[in-house]
VOPAGU-2260 file (C-alpha; in pm, 1 decimal, decimal comma):
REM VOPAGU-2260
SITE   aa  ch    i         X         Y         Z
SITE  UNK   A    0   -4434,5   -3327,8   -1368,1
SITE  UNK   A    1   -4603,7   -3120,7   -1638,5
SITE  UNK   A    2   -4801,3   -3458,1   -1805,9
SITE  UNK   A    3   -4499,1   -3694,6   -1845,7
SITE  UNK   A    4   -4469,0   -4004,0   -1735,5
SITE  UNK   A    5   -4157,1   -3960,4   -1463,4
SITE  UNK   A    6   -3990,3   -3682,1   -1287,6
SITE  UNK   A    7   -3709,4   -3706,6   -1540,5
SITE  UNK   A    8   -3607,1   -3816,0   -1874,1
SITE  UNK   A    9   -3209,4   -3955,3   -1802,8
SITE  UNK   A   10   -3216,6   -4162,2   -2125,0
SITE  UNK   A   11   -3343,2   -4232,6   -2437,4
SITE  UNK   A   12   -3262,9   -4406,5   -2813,8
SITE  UNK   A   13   -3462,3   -4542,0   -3087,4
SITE  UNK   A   14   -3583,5   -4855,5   -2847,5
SITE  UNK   A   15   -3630,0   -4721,3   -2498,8
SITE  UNK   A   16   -3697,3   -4403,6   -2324,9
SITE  UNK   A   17   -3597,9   -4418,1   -1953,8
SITE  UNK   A   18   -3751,0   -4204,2   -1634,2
SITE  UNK   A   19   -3650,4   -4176,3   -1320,0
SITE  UNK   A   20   -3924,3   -4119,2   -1110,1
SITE  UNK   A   21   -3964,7   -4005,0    -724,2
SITE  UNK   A   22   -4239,5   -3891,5    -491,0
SITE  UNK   A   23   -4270,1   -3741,3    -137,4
SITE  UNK   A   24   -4507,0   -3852,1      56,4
SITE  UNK   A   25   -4828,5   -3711,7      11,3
SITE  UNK   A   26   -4711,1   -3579,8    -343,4
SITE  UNK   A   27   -4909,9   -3674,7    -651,8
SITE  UNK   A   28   -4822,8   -3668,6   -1026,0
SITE  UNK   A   29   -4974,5   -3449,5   -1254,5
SITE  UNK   A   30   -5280,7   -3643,3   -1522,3
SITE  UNK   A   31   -5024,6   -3792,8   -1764,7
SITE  UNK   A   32   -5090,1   -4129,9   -2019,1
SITE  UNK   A   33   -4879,3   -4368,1   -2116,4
SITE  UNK   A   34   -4838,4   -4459,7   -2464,9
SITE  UNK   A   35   -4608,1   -4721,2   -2434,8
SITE  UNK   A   36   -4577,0   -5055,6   -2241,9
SITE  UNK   A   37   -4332,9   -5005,2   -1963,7
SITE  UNK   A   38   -4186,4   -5183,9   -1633,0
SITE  UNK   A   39   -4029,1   -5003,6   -1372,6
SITE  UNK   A   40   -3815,2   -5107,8   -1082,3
SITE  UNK   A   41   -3892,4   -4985,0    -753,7
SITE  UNK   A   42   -3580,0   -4825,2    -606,6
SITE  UNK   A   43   -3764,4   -4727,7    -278,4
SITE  UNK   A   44   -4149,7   -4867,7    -199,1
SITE  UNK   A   45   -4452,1   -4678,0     -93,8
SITE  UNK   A   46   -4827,0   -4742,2    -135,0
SITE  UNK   A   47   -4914,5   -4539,8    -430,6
SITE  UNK   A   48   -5272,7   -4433,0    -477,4
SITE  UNK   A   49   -5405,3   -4434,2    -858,9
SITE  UNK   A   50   -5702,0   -4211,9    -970,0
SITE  UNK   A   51   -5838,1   -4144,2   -1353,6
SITE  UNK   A   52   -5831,8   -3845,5   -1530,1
SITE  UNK   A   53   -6159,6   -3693,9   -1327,5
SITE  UNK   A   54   -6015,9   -3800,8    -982,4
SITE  UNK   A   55   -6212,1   -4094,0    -914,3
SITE  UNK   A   56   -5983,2   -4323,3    -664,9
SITE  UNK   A   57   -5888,4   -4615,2    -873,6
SITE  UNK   A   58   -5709,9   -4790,2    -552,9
SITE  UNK   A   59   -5401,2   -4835,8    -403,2
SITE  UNK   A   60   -5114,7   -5064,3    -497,9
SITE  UNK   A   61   -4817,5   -5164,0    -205,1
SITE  UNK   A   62   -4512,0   -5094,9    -404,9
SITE  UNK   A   63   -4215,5   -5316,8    -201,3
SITE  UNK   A   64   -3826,2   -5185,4    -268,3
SITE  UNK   A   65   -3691,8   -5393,4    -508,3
SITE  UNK   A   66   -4056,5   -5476,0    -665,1
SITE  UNK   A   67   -3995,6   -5519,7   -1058,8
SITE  UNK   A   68   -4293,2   -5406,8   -1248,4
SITE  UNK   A   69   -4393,7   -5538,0   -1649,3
SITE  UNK   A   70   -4733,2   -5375,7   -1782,9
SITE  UNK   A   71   -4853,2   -5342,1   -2149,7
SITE  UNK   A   72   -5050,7   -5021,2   -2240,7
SITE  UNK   A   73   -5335,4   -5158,2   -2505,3
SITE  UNK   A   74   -5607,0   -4980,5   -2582,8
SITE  UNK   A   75   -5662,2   -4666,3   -2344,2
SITE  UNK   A   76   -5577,6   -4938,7   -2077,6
SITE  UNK   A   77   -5226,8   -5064,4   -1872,6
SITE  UNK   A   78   -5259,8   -5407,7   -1756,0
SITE  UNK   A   79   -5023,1   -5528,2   -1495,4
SITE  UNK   A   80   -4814,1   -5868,6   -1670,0
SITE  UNK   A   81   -4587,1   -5951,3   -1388,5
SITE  UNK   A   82   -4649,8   -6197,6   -1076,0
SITE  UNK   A   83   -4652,2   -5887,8    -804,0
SITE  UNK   A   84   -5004,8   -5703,2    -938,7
SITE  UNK   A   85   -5115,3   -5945,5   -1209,8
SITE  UNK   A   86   -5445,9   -5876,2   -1372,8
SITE  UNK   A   87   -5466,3   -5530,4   -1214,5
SITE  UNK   A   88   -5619,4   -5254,8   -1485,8
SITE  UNK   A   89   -5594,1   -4906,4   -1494,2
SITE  UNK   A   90   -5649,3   -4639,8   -1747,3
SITE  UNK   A   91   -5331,1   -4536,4   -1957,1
SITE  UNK   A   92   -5465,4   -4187,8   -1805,2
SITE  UNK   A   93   -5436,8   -4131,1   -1469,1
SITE  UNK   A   94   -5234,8   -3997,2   -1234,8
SITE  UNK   A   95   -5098,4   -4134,8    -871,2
SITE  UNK   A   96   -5029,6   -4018,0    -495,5
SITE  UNK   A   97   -4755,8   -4173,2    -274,4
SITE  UNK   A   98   -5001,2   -4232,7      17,7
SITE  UNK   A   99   -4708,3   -4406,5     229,7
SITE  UNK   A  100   -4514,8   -4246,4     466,7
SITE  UNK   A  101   -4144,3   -4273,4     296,3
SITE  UNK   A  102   -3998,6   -4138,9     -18,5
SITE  UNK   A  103   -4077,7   -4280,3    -320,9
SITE  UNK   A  104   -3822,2   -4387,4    -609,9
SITE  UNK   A  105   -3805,7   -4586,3    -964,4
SITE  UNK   A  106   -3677,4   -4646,2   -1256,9
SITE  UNK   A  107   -3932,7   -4680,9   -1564,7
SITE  UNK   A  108   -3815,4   -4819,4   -1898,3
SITE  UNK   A  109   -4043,5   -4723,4   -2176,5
SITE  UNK   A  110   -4092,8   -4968,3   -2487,1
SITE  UNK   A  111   -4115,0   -4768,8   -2839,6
């Protein structure tokens, strides 16, 4: 995924940018960071696996299909705004593993 933050750019204007995103299991992204707050809509859930820039395991987070993710990026940090993972902090860079045993799939709208 060569740093970015999906596996493909399918849209973007002067407000948005919009990724689609997809994992296999056991696949993992590349270190990317995320300069913009985002929420993504999970398409097809998976337990994802987060870890920082030097590999340290920062957890894992049960994605469900049809999950709808909001998170603001502040400060070198994402923090998770909506009801499913509220509170939950990572650093903007990271990267993440699909650790479940099913194809993973979203949508991620990027605020500029």
């Amino acid at each position: 995924m060569s740093g970015k933050v999906g596996s493909e750019k399918v849209f973007e204007n002067d407000k948005v940018i919009v990724w689609n995103f997809e994992l296999a299991p056991g696949e993992e992204t590349e270190v990317h960071t995320h300069e913009h707050s985002y929420m993504w809509y999970a398409v097809a859930g998976t337990t994802l696996q987060a870890f920082d820039e030097h590999g340290n395991d920062l957890g894992e987070l049960d994605v469900p299909t049809g999950a709808v993710y909001s998170l603001k990026v502040e400060n070198g940090e994402i923090e998770v705004l909506s009801e499913i993972g509220k509170g939950l902090r990572i650093p903007a860079r990271h990267k993440a593993r699909n650790v479940g045993p099913t194809h993973y799939r979203e949508i991620l709208v990027e605020y500029k």
